[in-house]
VOGU-3710 file (C-alpha; in Angstrom, 3 decimals, decimal comma):
1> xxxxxxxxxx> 39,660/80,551/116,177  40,696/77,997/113,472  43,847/79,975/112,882  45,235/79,773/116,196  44,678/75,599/116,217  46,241/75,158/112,753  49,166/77,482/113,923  49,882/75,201/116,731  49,480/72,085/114,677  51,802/73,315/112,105
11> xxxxxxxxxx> 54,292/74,393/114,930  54,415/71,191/116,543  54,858/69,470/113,506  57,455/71,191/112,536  58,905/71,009/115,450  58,877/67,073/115,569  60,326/67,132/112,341  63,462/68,894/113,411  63,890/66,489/116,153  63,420/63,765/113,869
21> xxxxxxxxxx> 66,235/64,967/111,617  68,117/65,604/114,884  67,962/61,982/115,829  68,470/60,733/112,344  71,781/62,765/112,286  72,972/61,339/116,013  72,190/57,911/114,614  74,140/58,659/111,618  77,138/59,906/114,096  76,898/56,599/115,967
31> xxxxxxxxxx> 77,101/54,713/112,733  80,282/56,834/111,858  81,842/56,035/115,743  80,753/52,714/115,233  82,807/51,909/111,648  85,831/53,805/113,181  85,550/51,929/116,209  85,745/48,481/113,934  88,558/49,564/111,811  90,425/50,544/115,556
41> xxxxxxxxxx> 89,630/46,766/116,450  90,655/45,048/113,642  93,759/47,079/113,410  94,224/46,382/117,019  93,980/42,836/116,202  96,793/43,194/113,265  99,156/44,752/115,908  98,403/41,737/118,249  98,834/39,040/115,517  101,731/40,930/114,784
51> xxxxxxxxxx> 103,275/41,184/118,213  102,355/37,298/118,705  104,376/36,484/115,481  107,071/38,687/116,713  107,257/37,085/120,040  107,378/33,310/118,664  109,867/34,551/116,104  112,096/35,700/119,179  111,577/32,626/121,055  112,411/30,283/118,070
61> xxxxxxxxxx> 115,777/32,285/117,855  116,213/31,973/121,534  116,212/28,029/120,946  118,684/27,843/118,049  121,043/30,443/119,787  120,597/28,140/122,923  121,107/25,282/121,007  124,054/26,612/119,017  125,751/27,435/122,384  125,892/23,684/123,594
//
């Protein structure tokens, strides 16, 4: 009758163990999404600073041509 009991025990624990590593390898997943998600920001953030510079750039030349014109 022991048997049966220590079965179950030892199937149950196993059991939680799997999901264990199952949530410790969706939490490792997120960490992955999460990094690739910050290097998509911050390269994001490049394109902006780079568009902004761009666009000031543009408008600077706008002035001079404009001025230049007079």
């Amino acid at each position: 009758r022991l048997e049966p009991e220590l079965r179950r025990k030892a199937e149950m624990e196993i059991s939680l163990q799997e999901q264990q590593n199952h949530i410790v390898g969706m939490a490792a997943d997120i960490e992955g999404y999460e990094r690739r998600l910050k290097a998509q920001e911050q390269e994001l953030e490049r394109e902006k600073n780079f568009t902004n510079e761009f666009a000031f750039k543009i408008i600077v030349l706008s002035c001079e041509i404009e001025r230049l014109s007079q």
